[in-house]
N, C-alpha and C positions, 0 to 999 in steps of 0.2 A: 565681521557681521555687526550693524548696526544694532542698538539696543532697540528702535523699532522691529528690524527684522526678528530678532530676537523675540519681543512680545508678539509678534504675528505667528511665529511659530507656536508657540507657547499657546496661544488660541487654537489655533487649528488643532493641536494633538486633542485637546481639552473638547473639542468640538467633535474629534471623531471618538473618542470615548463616551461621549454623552450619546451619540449616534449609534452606537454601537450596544447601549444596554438593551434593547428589546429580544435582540438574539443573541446575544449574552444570558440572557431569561430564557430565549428559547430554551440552548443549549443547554444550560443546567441540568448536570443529571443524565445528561446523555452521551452513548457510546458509539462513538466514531473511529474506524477499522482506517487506517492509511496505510495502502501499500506504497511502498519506498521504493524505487527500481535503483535497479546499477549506473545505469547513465544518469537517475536526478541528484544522486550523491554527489557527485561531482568533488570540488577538494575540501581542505577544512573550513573553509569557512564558508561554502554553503552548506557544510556539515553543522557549524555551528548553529549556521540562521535557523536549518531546519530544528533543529534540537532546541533552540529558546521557543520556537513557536509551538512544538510541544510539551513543552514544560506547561506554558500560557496556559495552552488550551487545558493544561488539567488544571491550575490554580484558578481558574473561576468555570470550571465544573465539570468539567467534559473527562469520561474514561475514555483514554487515547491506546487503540491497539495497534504495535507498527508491526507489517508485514512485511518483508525486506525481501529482495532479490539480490544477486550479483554475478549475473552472466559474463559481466567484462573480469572480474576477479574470478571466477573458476577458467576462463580459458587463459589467463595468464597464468595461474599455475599449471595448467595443463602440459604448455609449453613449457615451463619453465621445469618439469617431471619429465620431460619428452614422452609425456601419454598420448599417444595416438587415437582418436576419435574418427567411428568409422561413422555414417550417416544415411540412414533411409527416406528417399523426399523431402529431404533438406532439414530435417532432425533429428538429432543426435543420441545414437544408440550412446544408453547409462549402462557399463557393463560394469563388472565385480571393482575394477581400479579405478573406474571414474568416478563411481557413487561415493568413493574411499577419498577422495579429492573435493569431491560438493561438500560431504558435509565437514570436511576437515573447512574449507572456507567458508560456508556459512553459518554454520555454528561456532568457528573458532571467528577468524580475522574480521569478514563481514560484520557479523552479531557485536561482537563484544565492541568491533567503534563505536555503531551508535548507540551501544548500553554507556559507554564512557563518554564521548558527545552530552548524553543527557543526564547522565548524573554532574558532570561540569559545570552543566547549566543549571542546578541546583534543584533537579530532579531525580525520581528516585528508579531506575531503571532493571529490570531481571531479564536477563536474555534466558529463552529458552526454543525448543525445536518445537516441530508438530511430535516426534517421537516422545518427550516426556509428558506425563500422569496420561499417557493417549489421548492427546489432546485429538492429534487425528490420526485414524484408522486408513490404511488405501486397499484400494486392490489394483491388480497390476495395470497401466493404462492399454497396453501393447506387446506381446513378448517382443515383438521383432525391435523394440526400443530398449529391450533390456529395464532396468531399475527406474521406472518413472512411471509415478504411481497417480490416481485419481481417487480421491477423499471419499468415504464411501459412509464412517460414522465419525462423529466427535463428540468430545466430551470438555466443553468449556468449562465445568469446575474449576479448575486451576486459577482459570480469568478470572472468574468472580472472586475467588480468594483476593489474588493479587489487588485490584480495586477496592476492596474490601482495607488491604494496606496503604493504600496512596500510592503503589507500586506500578511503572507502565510495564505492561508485557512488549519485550522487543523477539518476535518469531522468523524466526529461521524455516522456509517451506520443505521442512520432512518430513513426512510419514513414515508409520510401521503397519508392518504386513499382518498377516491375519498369523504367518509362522518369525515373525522377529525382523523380516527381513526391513532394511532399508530403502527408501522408496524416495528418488527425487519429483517435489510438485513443483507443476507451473506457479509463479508465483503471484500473479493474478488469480488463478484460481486457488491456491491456498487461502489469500486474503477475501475472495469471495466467499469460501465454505466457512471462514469463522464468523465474518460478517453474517451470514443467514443464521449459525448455531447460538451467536449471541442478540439474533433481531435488532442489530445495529441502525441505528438515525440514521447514521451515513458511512458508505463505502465512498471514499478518496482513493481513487487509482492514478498514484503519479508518475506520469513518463515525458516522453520528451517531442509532443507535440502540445497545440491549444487547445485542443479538445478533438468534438465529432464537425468534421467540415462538411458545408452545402457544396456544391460540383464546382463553384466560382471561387471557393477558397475562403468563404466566410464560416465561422466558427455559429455552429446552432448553438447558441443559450440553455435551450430546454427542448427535451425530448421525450416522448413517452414510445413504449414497447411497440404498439404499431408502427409510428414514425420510423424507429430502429429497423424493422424488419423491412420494410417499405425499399428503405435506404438502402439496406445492405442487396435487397432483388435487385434490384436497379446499377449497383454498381458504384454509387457515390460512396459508401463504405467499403473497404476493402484492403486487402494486405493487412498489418499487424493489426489495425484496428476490430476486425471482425472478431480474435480471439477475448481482446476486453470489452467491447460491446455484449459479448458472447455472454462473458463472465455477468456483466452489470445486468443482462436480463435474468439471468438464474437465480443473483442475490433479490432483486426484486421478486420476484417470484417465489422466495424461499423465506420472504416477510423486510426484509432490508427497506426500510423508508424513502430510501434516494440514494445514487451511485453517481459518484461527479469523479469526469475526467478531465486532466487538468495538467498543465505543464508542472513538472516539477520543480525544473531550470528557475522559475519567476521566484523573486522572492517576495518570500511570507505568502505563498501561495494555497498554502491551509486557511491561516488569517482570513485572505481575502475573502475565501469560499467561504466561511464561515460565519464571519463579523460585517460585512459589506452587505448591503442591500444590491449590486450586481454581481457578487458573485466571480467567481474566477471559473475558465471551462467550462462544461456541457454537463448538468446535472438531467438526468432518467430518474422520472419516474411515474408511478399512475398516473 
């Protein structure tokens, strides 16, 4: 690289940090819920990327709550237990051995990477479940699904301690029963009910498409509650998306600023959402 190319870069970084302070101000002070999926994790070093841009986000002000999933890590120990999973319309009864497996992986293997991930990146990381200080409460969603439970009350104390520390909360989607019991949540909607309990700026739901698609394959920008419903009649929404669209009108509704979905694959794909005047994926809302 030439020393001009060199100073051209050197301008540009310089250029998009100067660009970048108005929502830099925005953000200050504010608490943004990112759910994590199984498939955006991907290996270490989009493990890495994602954990330095959470660090970021809390060094110039943002409390960052990650809500994590790992569908592809609980059926690989499933298999690797030879626990058999039986299935009602194509979802998966949690019975007394399987719930014994989620949270062995989400609380254990899941969790504690990217608590280590981000304290690496010289951040300050606490892994914990919905089950402890009852962050969330469930009640059952289905007997016929066995252990999978839907958020019923919470109690974000805990969060604001942690914050209060300079500490991320990394959650693990479990709940406890009204009698002790163990309850696996969706992890979209885990990350939607603390997003509403803590009146979150913003709910980041990352998976592994670009967003909410028009019928031609172009990614909608912006969308409000109508438009969503609109969509989903119609049919242009639909399959996995309807469950997180599902989610992002509830968190709106339950006081949540904005709900952006958003590849998780891309990198620095928080960043963009955040710091960018375009934006990364399909942000909902009023």
């Amino acid at each position: 690289m030439t020393q001009d190319q060199t100073n051209l870069d050197r301008a540009a970084t310089a250029r998009t940090l100067s660009n970048a302070l108005p929502l830099l101000q925005r953000y200050d002070g504010a608490t943004v819920v990112v759910k994590f999926g199984g498939h955006a994790m991907g290996d270490d070093a989009d493990m890495d990327s994602f954990a330095r841009d959470i660090v970021l986000m809390q060094q110039v002000g943002v409390n960052p709550v990650i809500v994590h999933g790992g569908g592809p890590m609980i059926n690989e120990m499933l298999s690797k237990l030879g626990v058999v999973s039986e299935f009602v319309d194509g979802k998966r009864v949690t019975d007394a051995a399987t719930v014994e497996v989620v949270e062995m992986v989400l609380s254990g293997r899941v969790n504690k990477r990217i608590v280590q991930a981000i304290n690496a990146q010289g951040g300050k990381a606490v892994g914990l479940s919905g089950k402890d200080a009852n962050l969330i409460t469930c009640d059952q969603t289905n007997p016929d699904l066995g252990f999978v439970g839907t958020p019923t009350e919470l109690d974000p104390s805990v969060l604001h301690t942690l914050f209060e520390a300079d500490t991320i909360p990394v959650i693990a989607p479990l709940g406890v029963g009204q009698n002790g019991e163990t309850y696996n949540i969706n992890g979209d909607t885990a990350a939607g009910a603390i997003a509403t309990a803590l009146k979150a700026d913003r709910l980041l739901l990352l998976t592994d498409v670009e967003g909410v698609k028009d019928q031609s394959g172009k990614v909608l920008t912006e969308l409000t509650p109508t438009q969503i419903n609109a969509l989903t009649k119609d049919g242009t929404i639909a399959g996995g998306m309807i469950p997180k669209t599902e989610t992002a009108l509830a968190a709106i509704n339950g006081g949540v600023r904005g709900v952006v979905i958003l590849d998780g694959r891309a990198p620095n794909a928080c960043l963009l959402e955040l710091y960018t005047d375009h934006g990364a994926g399909s942000l909902i809302r009023k």
